[in-house]
N, C-alpha and C positions, 0 to 999 in steps of 0.2 A: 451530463455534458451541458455545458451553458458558461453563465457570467456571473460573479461575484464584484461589487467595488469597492472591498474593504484596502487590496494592498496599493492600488495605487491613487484613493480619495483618501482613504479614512471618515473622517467625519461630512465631508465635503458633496455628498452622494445630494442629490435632488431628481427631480421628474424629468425635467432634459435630458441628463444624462441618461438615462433607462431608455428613455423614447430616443433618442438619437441611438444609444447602443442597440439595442432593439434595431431600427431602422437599415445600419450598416448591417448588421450580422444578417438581416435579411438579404441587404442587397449584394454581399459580397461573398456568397455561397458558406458562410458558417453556417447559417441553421442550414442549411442543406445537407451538412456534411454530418449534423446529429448537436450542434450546440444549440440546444432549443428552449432554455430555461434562463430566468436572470433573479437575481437573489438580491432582495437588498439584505444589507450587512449593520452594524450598527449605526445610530445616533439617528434613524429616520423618525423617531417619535419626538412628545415633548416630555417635560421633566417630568408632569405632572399626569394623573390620572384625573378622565373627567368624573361629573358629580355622579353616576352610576360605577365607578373604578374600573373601564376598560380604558383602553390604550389610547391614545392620540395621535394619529399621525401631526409630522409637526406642517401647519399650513403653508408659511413660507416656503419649505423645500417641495409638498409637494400641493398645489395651491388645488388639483384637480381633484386629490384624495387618492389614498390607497387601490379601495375600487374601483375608481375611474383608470390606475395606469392598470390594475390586475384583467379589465377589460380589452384594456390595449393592447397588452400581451398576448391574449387569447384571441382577440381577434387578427392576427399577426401569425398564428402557427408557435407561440412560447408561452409560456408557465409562468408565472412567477411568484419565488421564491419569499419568504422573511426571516430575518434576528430576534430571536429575546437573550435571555439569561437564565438560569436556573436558580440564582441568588436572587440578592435585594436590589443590586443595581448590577447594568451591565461595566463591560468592562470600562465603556465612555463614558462611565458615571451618568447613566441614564434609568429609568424605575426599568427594575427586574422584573421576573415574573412569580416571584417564590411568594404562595399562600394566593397564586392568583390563577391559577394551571387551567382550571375548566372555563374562566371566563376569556383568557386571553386566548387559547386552543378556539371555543367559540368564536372568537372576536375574528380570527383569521379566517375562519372557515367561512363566515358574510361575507367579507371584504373579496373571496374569490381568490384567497391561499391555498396554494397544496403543497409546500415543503418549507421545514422550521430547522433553521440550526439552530440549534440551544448552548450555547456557551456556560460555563462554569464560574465567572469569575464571582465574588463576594457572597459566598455560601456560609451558610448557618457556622460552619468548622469545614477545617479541612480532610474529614477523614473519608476512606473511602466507604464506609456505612453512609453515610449521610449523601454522598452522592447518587450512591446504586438506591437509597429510595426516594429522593426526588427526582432522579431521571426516570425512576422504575413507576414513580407518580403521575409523570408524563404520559408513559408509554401505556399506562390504561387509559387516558384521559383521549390520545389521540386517538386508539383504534376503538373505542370507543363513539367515534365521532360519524355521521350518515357515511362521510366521504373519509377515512383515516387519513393525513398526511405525511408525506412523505418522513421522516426523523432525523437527522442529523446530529450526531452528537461529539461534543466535545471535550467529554469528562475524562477520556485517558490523555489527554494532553496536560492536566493539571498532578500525575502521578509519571509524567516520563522520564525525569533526569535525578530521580533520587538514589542516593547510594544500595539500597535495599531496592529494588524492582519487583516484588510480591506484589504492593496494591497494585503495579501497574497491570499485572497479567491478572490481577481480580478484576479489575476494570476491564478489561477486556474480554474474559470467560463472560460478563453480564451485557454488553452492550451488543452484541450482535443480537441477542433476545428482544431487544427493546425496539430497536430499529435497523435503518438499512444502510448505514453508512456513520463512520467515527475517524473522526480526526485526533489522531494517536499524539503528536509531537507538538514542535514551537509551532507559529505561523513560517511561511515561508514570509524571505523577507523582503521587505516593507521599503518603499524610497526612501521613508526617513528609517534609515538603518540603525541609527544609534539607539533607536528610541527601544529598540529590541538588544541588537549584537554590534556592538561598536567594532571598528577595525576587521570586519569582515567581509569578504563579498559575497555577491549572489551563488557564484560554483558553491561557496560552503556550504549557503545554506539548501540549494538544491541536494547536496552529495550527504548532510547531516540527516534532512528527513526521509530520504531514499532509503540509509541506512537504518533508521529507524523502521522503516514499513520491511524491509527483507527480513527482521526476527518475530515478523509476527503473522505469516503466511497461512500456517495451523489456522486461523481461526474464518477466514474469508470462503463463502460458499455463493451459490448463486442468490441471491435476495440479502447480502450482506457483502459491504464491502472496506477494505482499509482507506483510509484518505489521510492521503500524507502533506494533505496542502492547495492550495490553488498553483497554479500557472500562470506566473505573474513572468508571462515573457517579453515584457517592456521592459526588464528593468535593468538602467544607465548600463549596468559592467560586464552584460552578459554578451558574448561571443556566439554566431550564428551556430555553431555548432553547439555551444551549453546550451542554445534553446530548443533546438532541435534534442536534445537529449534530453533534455527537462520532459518532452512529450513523447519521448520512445520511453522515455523508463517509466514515465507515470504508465502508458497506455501497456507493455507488457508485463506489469504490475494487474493492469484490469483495475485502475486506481481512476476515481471521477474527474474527467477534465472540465476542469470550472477554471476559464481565464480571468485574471484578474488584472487589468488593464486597462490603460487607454485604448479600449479596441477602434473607435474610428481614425486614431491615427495607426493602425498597424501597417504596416508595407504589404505588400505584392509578395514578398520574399516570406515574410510572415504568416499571411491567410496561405500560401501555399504548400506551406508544412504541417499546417494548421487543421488543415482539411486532406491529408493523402490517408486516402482510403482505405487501403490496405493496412494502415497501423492503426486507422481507428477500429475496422474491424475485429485487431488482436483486441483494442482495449475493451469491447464489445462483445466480443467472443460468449456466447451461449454456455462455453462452461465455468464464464467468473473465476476462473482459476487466479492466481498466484505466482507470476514465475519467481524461481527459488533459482539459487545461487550455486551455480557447478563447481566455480573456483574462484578464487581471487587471491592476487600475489600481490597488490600492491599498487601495479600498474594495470591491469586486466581484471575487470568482473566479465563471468560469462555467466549468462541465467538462461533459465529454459523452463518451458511446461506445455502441457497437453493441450491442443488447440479441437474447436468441434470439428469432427468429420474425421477425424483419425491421423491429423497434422501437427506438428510438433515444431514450438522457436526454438529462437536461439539467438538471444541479444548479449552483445559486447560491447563494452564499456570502455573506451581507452582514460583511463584517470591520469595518464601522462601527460610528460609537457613536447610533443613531438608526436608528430604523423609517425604510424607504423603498420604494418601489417600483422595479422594474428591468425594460427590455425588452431580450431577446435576437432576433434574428432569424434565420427559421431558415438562411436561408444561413451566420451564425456557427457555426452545430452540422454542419454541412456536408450539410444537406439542400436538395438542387437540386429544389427548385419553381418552379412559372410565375403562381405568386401567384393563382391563380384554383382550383386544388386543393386542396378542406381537409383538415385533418389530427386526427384526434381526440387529443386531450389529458388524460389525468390528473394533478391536483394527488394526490398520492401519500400527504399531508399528511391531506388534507381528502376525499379519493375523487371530490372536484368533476370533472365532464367538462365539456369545452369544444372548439370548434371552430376552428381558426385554418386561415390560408394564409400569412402571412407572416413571421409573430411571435411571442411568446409574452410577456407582463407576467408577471411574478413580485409581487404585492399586498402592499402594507403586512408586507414581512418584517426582522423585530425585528431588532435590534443582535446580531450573532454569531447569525442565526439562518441557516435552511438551508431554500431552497424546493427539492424534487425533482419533478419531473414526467418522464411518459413517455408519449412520442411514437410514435402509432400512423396508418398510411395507412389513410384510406378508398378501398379499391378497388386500384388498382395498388401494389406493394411500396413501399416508399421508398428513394429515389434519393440514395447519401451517397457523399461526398465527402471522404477525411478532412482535417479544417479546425481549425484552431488554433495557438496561440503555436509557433513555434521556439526554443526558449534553450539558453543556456548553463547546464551542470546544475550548474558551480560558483560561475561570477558570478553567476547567474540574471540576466544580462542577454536582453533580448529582440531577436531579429534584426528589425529596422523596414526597411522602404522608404521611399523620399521619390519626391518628382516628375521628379527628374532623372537618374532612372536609377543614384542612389548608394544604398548600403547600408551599415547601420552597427549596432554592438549596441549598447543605450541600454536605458536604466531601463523598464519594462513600464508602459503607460500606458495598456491595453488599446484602442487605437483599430485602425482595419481597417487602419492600416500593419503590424501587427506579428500580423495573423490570417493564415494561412497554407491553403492547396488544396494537394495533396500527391495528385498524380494516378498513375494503373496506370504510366502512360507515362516517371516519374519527375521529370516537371514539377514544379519546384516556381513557385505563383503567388501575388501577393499581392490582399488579398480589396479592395483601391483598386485594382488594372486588373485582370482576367484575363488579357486580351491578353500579359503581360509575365511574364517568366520571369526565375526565377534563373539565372545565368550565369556557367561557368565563366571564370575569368580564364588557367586555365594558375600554371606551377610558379611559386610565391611573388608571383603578381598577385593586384590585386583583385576580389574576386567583385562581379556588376553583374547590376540587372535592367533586361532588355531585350526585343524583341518577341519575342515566341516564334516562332523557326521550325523549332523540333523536329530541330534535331543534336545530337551529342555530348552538345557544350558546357552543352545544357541537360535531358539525364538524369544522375539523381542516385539512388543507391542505400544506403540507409540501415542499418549494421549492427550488430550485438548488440553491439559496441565501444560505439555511442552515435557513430561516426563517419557523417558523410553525406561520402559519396566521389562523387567527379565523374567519369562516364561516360569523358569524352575525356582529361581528365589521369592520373587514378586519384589526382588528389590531394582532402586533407580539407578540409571549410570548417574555418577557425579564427578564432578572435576573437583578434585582433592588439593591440597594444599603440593605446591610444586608442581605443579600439569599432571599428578597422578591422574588415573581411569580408572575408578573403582564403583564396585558395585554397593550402595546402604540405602540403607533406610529411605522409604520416601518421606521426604519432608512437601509441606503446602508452598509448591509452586517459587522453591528458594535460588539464590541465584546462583549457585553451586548445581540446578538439577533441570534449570529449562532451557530444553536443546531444542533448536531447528534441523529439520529435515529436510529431504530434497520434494518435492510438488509430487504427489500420488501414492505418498505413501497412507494407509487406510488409517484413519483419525478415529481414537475408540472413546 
């Protein structure tokens, strides 16, 4: 948690700005609230390397030196943070760090650094060889180091929108190894918009990289986490409700909140969404989880995951243009009650407590707004189930069931054909029968749900691949040409075979 000034200076960053953000976030209860870090971001250096080839901070921006504000920080109660590159230059056409890894790792380590984002741009080639071993060069170089620094890395954002998605999920089986946090996608966007996504606004770009972080949950554990972006909740077009939802979905994500802002001018209205406690807590949360995605039709995402101490969310999404109300029920969140057990509830929002057994309404929530609630047992633990959508993490097609025992992947329309029970035993069930299980078909047939009677055929074993392997064949499900569900051959991590699961299902 902390600050970033890439999306609202860009190059424009200096010493005032740090000391004065620094200054406010003390005096206006952020770092109170856990934002206790500030990162500088590109263009802080000069072009050139001095006559021993370490780095330069650039004088004019910061006249005092590096060390002198990493002091300042520290004697303040914050951290702070720096940019390199893992090329020849950074992305602001500034000197990179490549063939310079131990001196500049060094160089930070003086100055009173403990956390590095390493950006990707102008690398030796684009392939993802060349990445996983200059990043992988890093990551000896830094835990290597008296004090290891923090890692940041940004090398699956340079493999996310290509028509094949294999490097990207290569990229990503390597970087949680290396470090503790990756920045998967674009940047979120930038005041100068064009310079990135012309003709777009901020909702897009909040709801593009969201989307991007919900297919890639499998790989986030405690000491590694997804980062889908700063929280640039300044910017011109955003709606108190799209900011507010920018930090409920990052935060039930368990995704870093790093604002990137003009913070000393933020409002009243702002630092006090900014700081409610109870949802930085989820983003906090001891078990780093993932919330995974129960349904979505279009207008409704509902997500859910395992909180410490035996508590369970439940964040809704209105992606509509119009206030409405929504019920989930808790079998969707995968909580197994007998409907006469209540469960206490906190609106997270509002601090409102309430009593349920069966269901939960979400109330008049605005257009791109965000209800989060958490769900607590009176009396006995609660009994979870993990439950929610199956897809395709490149079609984002949703695997559905039908009445006759056929299955097929089709457009996500959030109905209980396409919510999923994901049992110890490897069961997979859908939330229209229990009784009926997914079923293997054997090498290149089609997969079928049928009555469960607990052979092979219907344990299913789900791996850091993104593939679900079939007990009896050892083959993948894949989404076949026309929405078929068939069972082949596993192929390396192809877009045809990496599937999302619902939060707790056992990762092998």
């Amino acid at each position: 948690m902390g600050y970033n000034d890439w999306a609202a200076e860009f190059c424009a960053l200096n010493q005032s700005l740090f000391t004065d953000t620094a200054d406010f976030m003390l005096s206006s209860g952020l770092q109170k609230a856990g934002y206790n870090r500030l990162n500088l971001d590109d263009c802080w250096q000069l072009h050139d390397r001095a006559a021993n080839g370490s780095f330069q901070w650039d004088p004019e921006k910061f006249p005092n030196g590096i060390p002198w504000l990493a002091k300042y920080m520290n004697d303040r109660g914050f951290s702070l943070g720096i940019y390199s590159d893992a090329g020849n230059k950074t992305c602001g056409g500034y000197m990179g760090s490549l063939g310079y890894e131990e001196l500049d790792a060094a160089t930070f380590a003086s100055w009173g650094i403990d956390y590095l984002k390493l950006d990707g741009c102008n690398m030796p080639d684009p392939s993802e060889k060349t990445y996983k071993q200059i990043y992988g060069r890093w990551h000896g170089v830094l835990e290597n180091l008296a004090q290891p620094l923090i890692f940041s890395e940004s090398a699956p954002a340079y493999f996310a929108e290509a028509e094949n998605l294999t490097d990207w999920y290569s990229v990503m089986d390597w970087v949680p190894k290396y470090g503790q946090l990756a920045r998967h996608s674009r940047d979120t966007l930038v005041f100068n918009s064009t310079l990135y996504w012309p003709n777009i606004t901020g909702w897009d770009s909040i709801m593009f990289n969201y989307g991007q972080n919900v297919r890639l949950a499998r790989y986030q554990k405690p000491g590694y986490f997804n980062d889908p972006d700063f929280l640039n909740v300044d910017h011109a077009n955003y709606t108190m409700a799209e900011k507010m939802s920018h930090f409920a979905l990052w935060s039930s994500l368990s995704a870093p909140l790093i604002i990137s802002a003009n913070v000393p001018a933020l409002t009243k209205d702002d630092i006090a969404y900014l700081t409610n406690t109870d949802i930085i807590a989820v983003d906090q949360d001891p078990l780093g989880l993932q919330a995974t995605l129960v349904s979505q039709d279009g207008t409704w995402d509902v997500l859910t995951k395992d909180l410490a101490g035996g508590d369970r969310l439940l964040t809704i999404l209105n992606r509509g243009n119009f206030t409405a109300n929504y019920t989930v029920s808790l079998a969707r969140v995968g909580i197994i009650s007998d409907n006469t057990v209540p469960y206490r509830v906190k609106n997270l929002w509002t601090g409102t407590l309430s009593h349920v057994s069966n269901q939960i309404t979400a109330t008049l929530v605005p257009s791109h707004g965000t209800a989060v609630f958490r769900i607590q047992a009176l009396g006995n633990p609660i009994k979870v189930v993990p439950t929610g959508m199956i897809f395709n993490t490149f079609s984002l097609n949703c695997l559905t069931a039908s009445t006759n025992e056929t299955l097929s992947w089709t457009s996500c329309i959030g109905s209980d054909s396409q919510v999923w029970q994901v049992a110890a035993d490897g069961t997979v069930r859908s939330l229209v029968n229990y009784s009926q299980c997914l079923t293997d078909g054997g090498f290149n047939s089609t997969a079928t749900i049928t009555q469960c009677s607990f052979d092979q055929k219907q344990s299913w074993k789900y791996h850091l691949s993104g593939n679900l392997k079939a007990a009896s064949s050892r083959m993948c499900l894949t989404e076949a040409d026309n929405g078929l569900v068939q069972s082949t051959a596993c192929g390396y991590e192809t877009n045809e075979q990496v599937i999302a699961l619902p939060g707790g299902v056992e990762i092998w």
